[in-house]
C-alpha positions as CSV (number, residue, x, y, z in Angstrom):
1,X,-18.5,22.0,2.2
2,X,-20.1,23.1,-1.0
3,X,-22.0,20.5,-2.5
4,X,-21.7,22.0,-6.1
5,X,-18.2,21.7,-5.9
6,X,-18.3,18.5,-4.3
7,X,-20.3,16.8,-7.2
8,X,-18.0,18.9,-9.6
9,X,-15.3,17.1,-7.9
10,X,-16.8,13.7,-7.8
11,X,-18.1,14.0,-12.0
12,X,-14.5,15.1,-12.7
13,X,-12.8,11.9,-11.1
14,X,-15.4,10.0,-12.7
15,X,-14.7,10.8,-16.2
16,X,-10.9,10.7,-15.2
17,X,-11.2,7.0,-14.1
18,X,-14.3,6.2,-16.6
19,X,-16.6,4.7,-14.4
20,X,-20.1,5.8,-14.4
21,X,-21.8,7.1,-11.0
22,X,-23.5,4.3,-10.7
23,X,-20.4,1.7,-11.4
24,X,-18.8,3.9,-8.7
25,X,-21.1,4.0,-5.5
26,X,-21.5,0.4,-5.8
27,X,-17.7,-0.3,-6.0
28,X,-17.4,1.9,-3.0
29,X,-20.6,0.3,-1.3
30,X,-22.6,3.2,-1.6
31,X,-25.3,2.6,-3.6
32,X,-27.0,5.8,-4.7
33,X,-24.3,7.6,-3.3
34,X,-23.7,9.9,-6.2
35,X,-27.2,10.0,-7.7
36,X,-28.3,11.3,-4.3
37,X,-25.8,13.5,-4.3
38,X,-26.9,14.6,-7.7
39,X,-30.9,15.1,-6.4
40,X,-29.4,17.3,-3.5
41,X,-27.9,19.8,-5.5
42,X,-30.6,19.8,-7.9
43,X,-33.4,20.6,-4.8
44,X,-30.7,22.9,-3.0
45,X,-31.0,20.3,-0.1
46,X,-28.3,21.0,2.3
47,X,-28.4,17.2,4.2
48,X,-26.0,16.7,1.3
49,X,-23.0,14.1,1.1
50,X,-21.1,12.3,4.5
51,X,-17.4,12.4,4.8
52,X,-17.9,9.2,5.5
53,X,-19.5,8.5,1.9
54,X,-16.6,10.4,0.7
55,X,-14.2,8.4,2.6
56,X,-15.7,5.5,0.5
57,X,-16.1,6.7,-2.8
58,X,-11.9,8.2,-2.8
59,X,-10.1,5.0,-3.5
60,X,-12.6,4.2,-5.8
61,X,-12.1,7.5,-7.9
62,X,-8.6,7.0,-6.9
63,X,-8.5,10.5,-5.0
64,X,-8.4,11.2,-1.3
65,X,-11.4,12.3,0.8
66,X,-9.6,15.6,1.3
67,X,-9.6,16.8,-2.1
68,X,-13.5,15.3,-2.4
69,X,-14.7,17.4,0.1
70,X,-12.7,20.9,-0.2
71,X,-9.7,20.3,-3.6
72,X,-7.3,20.0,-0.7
73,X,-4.1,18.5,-2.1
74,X,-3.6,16.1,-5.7
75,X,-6.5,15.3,-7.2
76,X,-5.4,12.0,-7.9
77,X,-2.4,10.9,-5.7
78,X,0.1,8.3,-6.6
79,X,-2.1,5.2,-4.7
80,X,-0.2,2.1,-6.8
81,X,2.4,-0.4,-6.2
82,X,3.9,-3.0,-6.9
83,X,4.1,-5.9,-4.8
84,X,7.3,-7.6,-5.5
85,X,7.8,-10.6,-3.8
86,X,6.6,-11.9,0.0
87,X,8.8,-11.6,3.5
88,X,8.6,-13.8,6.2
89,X,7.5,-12.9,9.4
90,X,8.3,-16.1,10.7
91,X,8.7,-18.6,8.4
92,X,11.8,-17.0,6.2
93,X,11.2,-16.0,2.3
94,X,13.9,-17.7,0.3
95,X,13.5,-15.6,-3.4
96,X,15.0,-18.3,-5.1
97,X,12.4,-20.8,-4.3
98,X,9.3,-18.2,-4.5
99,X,9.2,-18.5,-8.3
100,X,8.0,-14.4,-8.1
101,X,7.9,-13.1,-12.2
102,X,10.2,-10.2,-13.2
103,X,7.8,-8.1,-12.9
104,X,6.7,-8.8,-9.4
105,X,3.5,-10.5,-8.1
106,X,1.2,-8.2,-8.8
107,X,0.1,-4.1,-8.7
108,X,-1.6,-3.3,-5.8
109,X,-4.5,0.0,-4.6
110,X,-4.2,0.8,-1.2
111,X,-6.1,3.7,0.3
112,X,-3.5,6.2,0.7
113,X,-1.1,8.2,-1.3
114,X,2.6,6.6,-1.2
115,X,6.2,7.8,-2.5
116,X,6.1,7.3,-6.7
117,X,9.5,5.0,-5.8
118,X,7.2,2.6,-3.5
119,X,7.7,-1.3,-3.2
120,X,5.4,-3.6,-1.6
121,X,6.3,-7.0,0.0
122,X,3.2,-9.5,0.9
123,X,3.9,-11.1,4.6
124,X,3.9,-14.2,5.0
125,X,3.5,-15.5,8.8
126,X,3.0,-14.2,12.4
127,X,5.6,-13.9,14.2
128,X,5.5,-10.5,14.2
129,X,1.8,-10.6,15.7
130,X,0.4,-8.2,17.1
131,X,1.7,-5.5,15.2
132,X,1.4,-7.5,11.6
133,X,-0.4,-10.1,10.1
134,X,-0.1,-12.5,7.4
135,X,-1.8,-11.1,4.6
136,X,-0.5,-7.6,5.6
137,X,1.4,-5.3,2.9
138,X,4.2,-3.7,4.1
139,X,5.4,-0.2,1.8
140,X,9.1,0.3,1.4
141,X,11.0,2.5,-0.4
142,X,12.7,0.7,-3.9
143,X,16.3,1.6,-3.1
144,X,17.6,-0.1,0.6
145,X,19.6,1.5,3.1
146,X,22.2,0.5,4.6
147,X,21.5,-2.0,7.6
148,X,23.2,0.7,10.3
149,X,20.7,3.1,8.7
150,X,17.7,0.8,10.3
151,X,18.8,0.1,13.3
152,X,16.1,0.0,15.9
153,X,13.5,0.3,13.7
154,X,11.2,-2.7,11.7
155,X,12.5,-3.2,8.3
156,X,12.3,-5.6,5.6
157,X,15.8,-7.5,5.1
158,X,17.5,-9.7,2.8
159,X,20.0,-12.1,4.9
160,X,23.6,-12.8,3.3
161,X,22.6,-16.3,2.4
162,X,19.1,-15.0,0.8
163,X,16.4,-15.3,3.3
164,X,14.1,-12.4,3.5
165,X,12.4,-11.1,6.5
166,X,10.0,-8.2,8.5
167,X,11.6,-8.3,11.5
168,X,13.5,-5.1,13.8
169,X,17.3,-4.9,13.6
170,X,19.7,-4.6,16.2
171,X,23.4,-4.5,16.2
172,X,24.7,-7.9,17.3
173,X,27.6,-9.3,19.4
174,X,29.1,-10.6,16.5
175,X,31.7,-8.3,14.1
176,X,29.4,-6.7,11.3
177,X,26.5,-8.6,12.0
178,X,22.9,-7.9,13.3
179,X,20.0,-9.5,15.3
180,X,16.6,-9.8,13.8
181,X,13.8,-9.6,16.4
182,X,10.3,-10.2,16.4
183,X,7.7,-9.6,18.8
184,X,6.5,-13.3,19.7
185,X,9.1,-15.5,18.4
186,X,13.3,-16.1,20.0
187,X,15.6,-13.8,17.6
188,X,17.7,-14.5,15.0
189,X,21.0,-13.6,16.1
190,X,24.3,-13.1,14.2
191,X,23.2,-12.8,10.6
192,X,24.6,-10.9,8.1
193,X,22.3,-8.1,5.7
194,X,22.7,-8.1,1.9
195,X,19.8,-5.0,2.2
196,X,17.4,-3.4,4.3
197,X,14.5,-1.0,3.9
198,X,12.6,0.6,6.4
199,X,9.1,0.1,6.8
200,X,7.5,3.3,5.3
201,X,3.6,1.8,5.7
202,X,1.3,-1.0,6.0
203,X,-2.0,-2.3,4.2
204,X,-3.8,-4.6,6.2
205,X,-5.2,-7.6,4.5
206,X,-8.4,-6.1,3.3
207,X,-7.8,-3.1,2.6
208,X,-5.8,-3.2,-0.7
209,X,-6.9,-4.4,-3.9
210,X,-5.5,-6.3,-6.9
211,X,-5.7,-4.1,-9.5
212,X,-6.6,-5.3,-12.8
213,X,-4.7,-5.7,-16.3
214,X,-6.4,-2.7,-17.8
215,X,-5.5,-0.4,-14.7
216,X,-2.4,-1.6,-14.3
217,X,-1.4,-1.0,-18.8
218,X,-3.6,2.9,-17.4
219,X,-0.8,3.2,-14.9
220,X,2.0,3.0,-16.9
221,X,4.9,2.6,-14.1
222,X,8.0,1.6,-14.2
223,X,9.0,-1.9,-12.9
224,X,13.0,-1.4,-12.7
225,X,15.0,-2.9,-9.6
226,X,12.2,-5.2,-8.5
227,X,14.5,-8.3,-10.1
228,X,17.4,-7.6,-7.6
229,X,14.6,-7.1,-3.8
């Protein structure tokens, strides 16, 4: 890795995402990062930068640590989304009663690049534990499939009568209905699916972050469909 280009990298996300070197390192926990970076080019010091530094400092310039350390790939990836209501995994989600706004609960950075048609749902309980927690984001695509087009793999779901859930579907007994399993908790059996997604990805709690008004106005996506998830 040439740490020219690295810094030439780093000082061009920087103005892209108007943070100064400083601001940046210590949002990434890094402190010095950059400016040390800065005195190793100067003094033709080779030590340089870690990937692991780099690993740190990507969300932050909302880049990967890929195109930080060689240009591999979009500079700056499609890393937002909107989180637009929660899903039980456990306790069931009834949308009616969440009191979520239009416009979903909030926009959410996580630390990878996702689809540009991304939705997020927040979970909410543990009966999917191990595999999930509550606090967990789970990334879905914004338009469903159909439920025979998820079968046997986790998916969020919205029930015939409004409940929403994380759960795995299975074809059930029952005429045009499906099971909902979980890993520690009896299934639900013989319910019918208004939608269901696939689970694309998941955030674990602490490793996404709220992003504020100003990013969010910087962002300028588009918030169609959420009202009908």
């Amino acid at each position: 890795m040439e740490l020219e280009d690295v810094l030439a990298r780093i000082e061009a996300r920087l103005e892209a995402v108007g943070l100064s070197a400083h601001a940046a390192s210590m949002a990434a926990k890094k402190p010095d990062a950059i400016r040390n970076l800065k005195r190793a080019v100067k003094s033709g010091d080779r030590r340089g930068v870690t990937t692991e530094t780099l690993a740190a400092l990507a969300p932050v310039l909302r880049t990967t640590a890929a195109w930080l350390v060689g240009g591999a790939g979009d500079p700056a990836p499609q890393n937002r989304v909107r989180v637009v209501g929660k899903i039980g995994a456990g306790a069931e989600i009834l949308p009616e009663f969440e009191q979520t706004p239009e416009d979903g609960l909030c926009e959410i950075e996580v630390p990878f690049p996702i689809p540009a048609d991304a939705v997020a749902f927040l979970i909410e309980g543990d009966s999917m534990w191990p595999r999930y927690d509550s606090g967990d984001v789970v990334i879905c695509r914004s338009e469903p499939s159909g439920a025979e087009e998820v079968i046997g793999a986790e998916a969020a779901v919205r029930t015939s009568d409004g409940r929403r859930f994380l759960k795995r579907l299975q074809r059930s007994a029952r005429s045009g209905a499906f099971d909902l399993e979980s890993h520690n908790a009896p299934p639900i059996r013989g319910v019918r699916i208004e939608w269901a997604a696939a689970i694309q990805g998941v955030v674990r709690a602490g490793q996404w972050r709220r992003a504020t008004v100003g990013e969010r106005a910087l962002a300028g996506e588009e918030t169609g469909r959420i009202a009908q998830l």
